[in-house]
N, C-alpha and C positions, 0 to 999 in steps of 0.2 A: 269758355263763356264768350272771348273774346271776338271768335269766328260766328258762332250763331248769333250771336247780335250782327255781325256783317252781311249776312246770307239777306235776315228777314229786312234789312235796310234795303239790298237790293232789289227784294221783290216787291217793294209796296209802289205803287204806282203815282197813289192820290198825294196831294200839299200838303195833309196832317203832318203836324213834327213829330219826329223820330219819338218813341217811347223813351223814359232816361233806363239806364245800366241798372241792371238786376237789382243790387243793394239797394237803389232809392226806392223801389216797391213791394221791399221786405215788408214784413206784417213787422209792426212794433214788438222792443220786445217786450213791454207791458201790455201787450193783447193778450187774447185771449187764443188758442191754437185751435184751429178746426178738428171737428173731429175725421180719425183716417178713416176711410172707407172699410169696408171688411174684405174685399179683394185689393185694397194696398192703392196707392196713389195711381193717379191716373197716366198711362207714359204724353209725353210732349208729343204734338203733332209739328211735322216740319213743315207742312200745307198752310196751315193761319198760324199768323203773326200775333203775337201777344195784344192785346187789350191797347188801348192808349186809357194815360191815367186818368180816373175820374177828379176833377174838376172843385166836388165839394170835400169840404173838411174829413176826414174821416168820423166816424163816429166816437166816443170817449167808451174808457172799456167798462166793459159790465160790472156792479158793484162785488163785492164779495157774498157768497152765500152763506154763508156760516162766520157767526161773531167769534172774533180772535178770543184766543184765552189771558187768562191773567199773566204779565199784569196791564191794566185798562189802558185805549187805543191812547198815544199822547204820552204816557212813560218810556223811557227808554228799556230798551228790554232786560236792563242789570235790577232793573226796581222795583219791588214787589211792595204793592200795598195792601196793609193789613184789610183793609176796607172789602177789596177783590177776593179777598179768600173767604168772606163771610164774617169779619166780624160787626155788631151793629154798633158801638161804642155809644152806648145808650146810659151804660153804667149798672145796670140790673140783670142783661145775660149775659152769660158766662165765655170770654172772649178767646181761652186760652186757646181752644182747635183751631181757630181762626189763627191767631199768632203763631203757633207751633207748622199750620201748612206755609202761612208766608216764611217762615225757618227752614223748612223744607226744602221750597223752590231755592229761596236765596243761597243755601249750602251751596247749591253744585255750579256756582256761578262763580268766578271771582271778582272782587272788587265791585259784588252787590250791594244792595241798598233796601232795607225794611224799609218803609214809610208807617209813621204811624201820627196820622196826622191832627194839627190842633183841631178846637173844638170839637173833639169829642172825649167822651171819659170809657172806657176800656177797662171792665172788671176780669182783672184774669188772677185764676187760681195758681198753684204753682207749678211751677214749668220749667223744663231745664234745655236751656239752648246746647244742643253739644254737636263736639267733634268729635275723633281726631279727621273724620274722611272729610271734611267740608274745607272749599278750597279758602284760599287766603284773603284778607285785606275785607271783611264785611263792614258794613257799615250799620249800624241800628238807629235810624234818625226821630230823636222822642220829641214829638212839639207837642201831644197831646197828651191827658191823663190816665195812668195805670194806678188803679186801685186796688185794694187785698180786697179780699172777703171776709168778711165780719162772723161768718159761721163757721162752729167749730165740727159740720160737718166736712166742710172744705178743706180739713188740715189734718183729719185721720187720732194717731195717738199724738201728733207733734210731727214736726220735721224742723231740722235746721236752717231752712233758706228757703227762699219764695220765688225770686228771679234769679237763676243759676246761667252761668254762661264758662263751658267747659271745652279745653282740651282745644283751643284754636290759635291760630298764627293770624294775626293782626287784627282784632277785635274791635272796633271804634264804637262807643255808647256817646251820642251827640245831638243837641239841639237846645230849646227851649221848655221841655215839657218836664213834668213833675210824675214823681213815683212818691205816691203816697201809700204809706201803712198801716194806717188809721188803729194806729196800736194800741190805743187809750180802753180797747176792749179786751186786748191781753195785760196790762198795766191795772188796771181791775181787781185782776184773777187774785194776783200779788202784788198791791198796793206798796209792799216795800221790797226791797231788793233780797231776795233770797239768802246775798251774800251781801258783807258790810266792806265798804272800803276802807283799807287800814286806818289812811289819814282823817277818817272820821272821830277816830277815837282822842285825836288832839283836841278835840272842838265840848271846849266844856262851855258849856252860857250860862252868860250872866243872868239872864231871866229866868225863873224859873218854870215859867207859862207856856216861853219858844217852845211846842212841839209841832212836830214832824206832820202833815196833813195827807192822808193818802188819796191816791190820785183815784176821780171819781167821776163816770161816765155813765151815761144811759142806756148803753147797749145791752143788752142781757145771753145768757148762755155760756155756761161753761168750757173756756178756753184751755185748749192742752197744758200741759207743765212745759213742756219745751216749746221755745217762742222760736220764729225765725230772722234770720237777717234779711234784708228787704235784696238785697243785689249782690252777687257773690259771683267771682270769676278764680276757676280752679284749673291748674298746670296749662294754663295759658302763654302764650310770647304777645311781645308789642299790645299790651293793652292802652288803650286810652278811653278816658273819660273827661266830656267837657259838656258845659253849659247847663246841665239839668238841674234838678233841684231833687232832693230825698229828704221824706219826712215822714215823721211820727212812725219809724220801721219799728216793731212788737221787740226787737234787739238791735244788733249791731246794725248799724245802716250801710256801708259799704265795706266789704271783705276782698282781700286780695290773698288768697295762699296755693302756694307750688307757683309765682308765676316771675319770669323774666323779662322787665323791658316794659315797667308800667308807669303811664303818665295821668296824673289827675291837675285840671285846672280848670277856673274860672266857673266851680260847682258851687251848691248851696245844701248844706245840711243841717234842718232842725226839729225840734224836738222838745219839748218841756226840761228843765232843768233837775224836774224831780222823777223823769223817766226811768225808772232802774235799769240798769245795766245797758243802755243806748248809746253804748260806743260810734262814732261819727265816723270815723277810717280804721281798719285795723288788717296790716301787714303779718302774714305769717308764712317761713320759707320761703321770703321771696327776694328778690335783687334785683336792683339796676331803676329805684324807684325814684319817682320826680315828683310830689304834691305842691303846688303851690296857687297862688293867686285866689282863695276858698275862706268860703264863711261858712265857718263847723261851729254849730251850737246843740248843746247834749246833754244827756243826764251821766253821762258817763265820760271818758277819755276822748277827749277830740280828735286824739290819735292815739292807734294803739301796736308798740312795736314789740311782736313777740319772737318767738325764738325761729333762728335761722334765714335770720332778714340782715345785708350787709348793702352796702352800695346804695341809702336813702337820704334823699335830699328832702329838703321842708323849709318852703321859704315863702314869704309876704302871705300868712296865714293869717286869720279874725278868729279866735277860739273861746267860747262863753255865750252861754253857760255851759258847764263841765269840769270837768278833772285833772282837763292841762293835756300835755304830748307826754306822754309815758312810754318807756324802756321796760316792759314787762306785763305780769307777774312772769320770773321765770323760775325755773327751777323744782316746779310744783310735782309733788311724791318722788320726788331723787330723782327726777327725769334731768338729763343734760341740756345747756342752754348756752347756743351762741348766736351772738350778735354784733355785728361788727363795723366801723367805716359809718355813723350816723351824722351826718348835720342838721342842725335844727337853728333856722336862722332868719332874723326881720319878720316877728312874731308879736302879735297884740294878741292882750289877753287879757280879758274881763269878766270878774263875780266871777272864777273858778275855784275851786277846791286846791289844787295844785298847780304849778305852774310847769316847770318841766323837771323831770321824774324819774328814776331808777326802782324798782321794786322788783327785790330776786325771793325766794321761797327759803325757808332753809330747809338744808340737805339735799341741795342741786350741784349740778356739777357745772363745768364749762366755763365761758369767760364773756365777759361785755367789754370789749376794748375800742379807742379809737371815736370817742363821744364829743362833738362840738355844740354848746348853747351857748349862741351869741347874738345879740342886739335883740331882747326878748323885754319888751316893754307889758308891765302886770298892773292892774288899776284893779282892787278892792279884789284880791288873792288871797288867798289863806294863811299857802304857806308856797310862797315861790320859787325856793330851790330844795330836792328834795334827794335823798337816798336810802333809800328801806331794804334791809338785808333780812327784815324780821318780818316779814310781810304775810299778812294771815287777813282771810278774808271771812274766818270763824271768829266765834269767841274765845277761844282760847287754841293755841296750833302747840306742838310738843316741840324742845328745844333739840337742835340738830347739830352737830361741830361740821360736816361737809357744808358747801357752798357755792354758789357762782363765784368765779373770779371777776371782780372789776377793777379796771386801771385805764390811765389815760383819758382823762375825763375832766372834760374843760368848760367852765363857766365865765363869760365872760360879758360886760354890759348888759346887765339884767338891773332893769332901774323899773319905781314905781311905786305901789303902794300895796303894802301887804296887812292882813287884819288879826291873825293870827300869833305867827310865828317865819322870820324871814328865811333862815337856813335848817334847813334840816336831813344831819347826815349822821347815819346809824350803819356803821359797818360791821361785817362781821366779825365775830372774837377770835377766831381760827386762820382766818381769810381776809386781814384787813386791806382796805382801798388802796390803792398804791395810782401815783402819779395825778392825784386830783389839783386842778390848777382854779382859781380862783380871783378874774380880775374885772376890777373896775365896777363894781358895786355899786347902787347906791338905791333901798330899799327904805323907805318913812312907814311906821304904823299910824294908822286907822282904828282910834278904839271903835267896835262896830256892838255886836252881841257878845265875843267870847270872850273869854281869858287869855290874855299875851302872853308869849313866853320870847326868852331872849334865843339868840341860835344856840343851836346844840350840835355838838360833833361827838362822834362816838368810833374810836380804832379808823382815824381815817390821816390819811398823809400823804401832803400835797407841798403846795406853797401860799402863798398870795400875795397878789400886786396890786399897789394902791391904784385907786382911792379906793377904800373899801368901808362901806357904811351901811347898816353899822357894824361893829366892830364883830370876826368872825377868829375871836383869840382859840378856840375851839382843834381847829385844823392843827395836827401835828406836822414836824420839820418833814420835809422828802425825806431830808440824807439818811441813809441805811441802819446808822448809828441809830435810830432812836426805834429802827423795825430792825428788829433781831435777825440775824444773816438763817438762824432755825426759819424761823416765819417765812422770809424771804424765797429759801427754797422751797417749803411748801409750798406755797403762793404759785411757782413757777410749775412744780412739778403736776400739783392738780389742773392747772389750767391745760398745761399737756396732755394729760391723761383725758381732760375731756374730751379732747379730739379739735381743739377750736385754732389753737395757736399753728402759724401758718397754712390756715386755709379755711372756709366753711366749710361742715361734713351732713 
């Protein structure tokens, strides 16, 4: 290049300045490229000298001809919004194809981003975001409204869940927007809970009038037998869940099972208090769980921890109305039940049923070991320490000698106000509680509507450490002497045999 620039220097005659070096009269490389010739570029002539450069601006390049595709010009290209794929978020058509093609794109992306943006409301039917091929770290950002449908053509014979989110490595569901369930048209169908919570049958009233009002709505059409949970993530990693709000789900409102590595905080769940069966959180088969900073309000279990959940922490929780953070039911048709390594801790709890809860089936196997309830403040509770080995959600369940094993299970500053009955712990006759610890009490009654009763313990043994109020004379000695070394080994060897004792299975 070096030499043809020297040649055409020597041959120019005239004072025009020299042309500048090849590079500075490159085409840009945002131009647009000429088209070639169909006999191929033209060759250089070594006779004339290259052009001198023109003087005006060049021209700006040509617009594009054809509009980019989703997602719209101005997003980064990890972020699909629901908007660009067709949904109209109007709240009357049906938005899910639109949601499922933004799922689509966003799978094969990493560290994408759904938009699904506020002011608009988004009726989508039910849908299941899945993996396992979609790459890692998605993002689902909810500022605006996702509603159910209210028709029961939209749900078939039933299905279990509405918004599914399966089989994926770092999950994020995040923002300010609401998943509502508008379940008052499944709540309808069966005005009262199909199944009775045990602890209901404490609750005698004084009045004779108090009855029960079934919940009652204007929607009309017959809704399935099987209701769903509103959000559900199945053999997932690294879930998390922040900021949104879920309500009035037709059942369970948030499900976590098969998943490791899941974090819930600074959520909102509510729900009428006379909801049936409206479980707020409910852990199954899972570990390495973190819920805190959340206001759970339900007709059911504010939390519900069932079998093969170990590694959960639950801390600076609001729970009420509801049924309290419960340890079960486990053990239900001789099925095996472990649960292990639970904290439950800096807990408010208001107008609940329960406060915090064990309730195993009889003729389960397995074991609940490894249980902290501590600094768990209860204002107008029922009954705010609880252990049910007898737990039947029929009218009447058949008596069984196998059992969940429980042990090591600690109670510890639980203060407040109870209306009912303050302790209540009912163990197994085969299978008594072993290692239950008991400190720093201090529970006042609330005549309200029922009948009081003083605490009650039944085949349970532990200790307790003052100040304990009121009095929980109830509780047998730990020491081994007053549990028969027979018992003892039983105790150990079923818990073995269910497969729980050193390890989950």
């Amino acid at each position: 290049m070096g030499k043809n620039h020297g040649s055409s220097h020597h041959r120019t005659k005239h004072k025009a300045p020299p042309p500048p070096p090849p590079p500075s009269i490159a085409p840009s490389p945002n131009a647009p490229l000429p088209s070639p010739s169909p006999e191929g570029p033209p060759a250089p002539s070594p006779e004339t000298p290259p052009p001198a450069p023109s003087i005006e601006a060049p021209p700006p390049p040509p617009a594009p001809k054809h509009k980019p595709p989703p997602p719209a010009p101005g997003l980064p290209s990890n972020v699909f919004d629901v908007l660009d794929f067709g949904a109209k978020g109007d709240g009357t058509s049906d938005d899910a194809k639109a949601f499922q093609a933004a799922w689509a794109a966003a799978c094969k992306v990493e560290a994408s981003k759904i938009m699904v943006p506020s002011e608009y409301t988004f009726l989508v039917g039910p849908i299941s975001f899945s993996g396992p091929n979609c790459q890692p770290n998605i993002i689902f950002q909810l500022d605006g409204i996702i509603i159910a449908p209210t028709s029961s053509k939209a749900w078939g014979s039933g299905l279990l869940k509405w918004l599914e989110f399966t089989k994926l490595r770092g999950i994020t569901i995040q923002g300010s927007g609401t998943i509502e369930g508008r379940g008052a048209v499944w709540w309808q169908e069966s005005p009262y809970s199909d199944t009775t919570d045990n602890e209901s049958k404490h609750l005698i009233s004084l009045n004779d009038n108090i009855e029960a009002s079934p919940i009652s709505n204007s929607l009309d059409g017959k809704m399935p037998r099987i209701r769903p949970t509103a959000l559900r993530f199945y053999g997932s990693f690294n879930v998390t869940v922040t900021g949104i709000t879920i309500q009035n789900s037709p059942q369970c409102h948030l499900k976590f099972d098969n998943c490791i590595g899941v974090s819930v905080f600074n959520i909102s769940i509510s729900s009428p208090g006379d909801s049936p069966n409206t479980d707020g959180i409910h852990l199954q088969n899972s570990r390495d769980v973190l819920i805190r900073s959340s206001n759970l309000a339900c007709g059911d279990d504010c939390v519900s921890i069932q079998t093969g959940c170990t590694n959960v922490y639950i801390h600076n929780v609001n729970c009420g109305p509801g049924h309290g953070i419960s340890i079960g039911g486990l053990g239900k048709d001789k099925t095996k039940a472990c649960v292990s390594n639970i904290t439950v801790r800096d807990i408010s709890m208001h107008n609940t049923m329960t406060g915090v809860r064990i309730k195993t089936w009889q003729g389960g196997s397995g074991s609940v070991q490894g249980i902290l309830f501590s600094n768990i403040q209860v204002s107008e509770v029922k009954i705010p320490i609880v252990i049910d080995q007898y737990y039947c959600d029929h009218d009447k369940c058949k008596n069984q000698t196998s059992a969940v094993a429980l042990s090591e299970i600690t109670y510890e500053k639980i203060k407040g106000t109870y209306t009912v009955q303050p302790v209540y712990l009912a163990c197994s006759d085969s299978l008594p509680c072993a290692d239950v610890t008991v400190t720093d009490i201090k529970l006042n009654p609330i005549q309200e509507h029922y009948r009081m009763y003083d605490a009650f313990c039944w085949q349970t043994f532990g200790e307790l450490n003052s100040p304990i109020e009121p009095p929980i004379d109830c509780l047998q000695d730990a020491q081994m002497g007053r549990w028969s070394s027979c018992q003892y080994a039983y105790w150990l060897s079923t818990a073995q045999m269910g497969g729980c004792l050193g390890g989950q299975t």
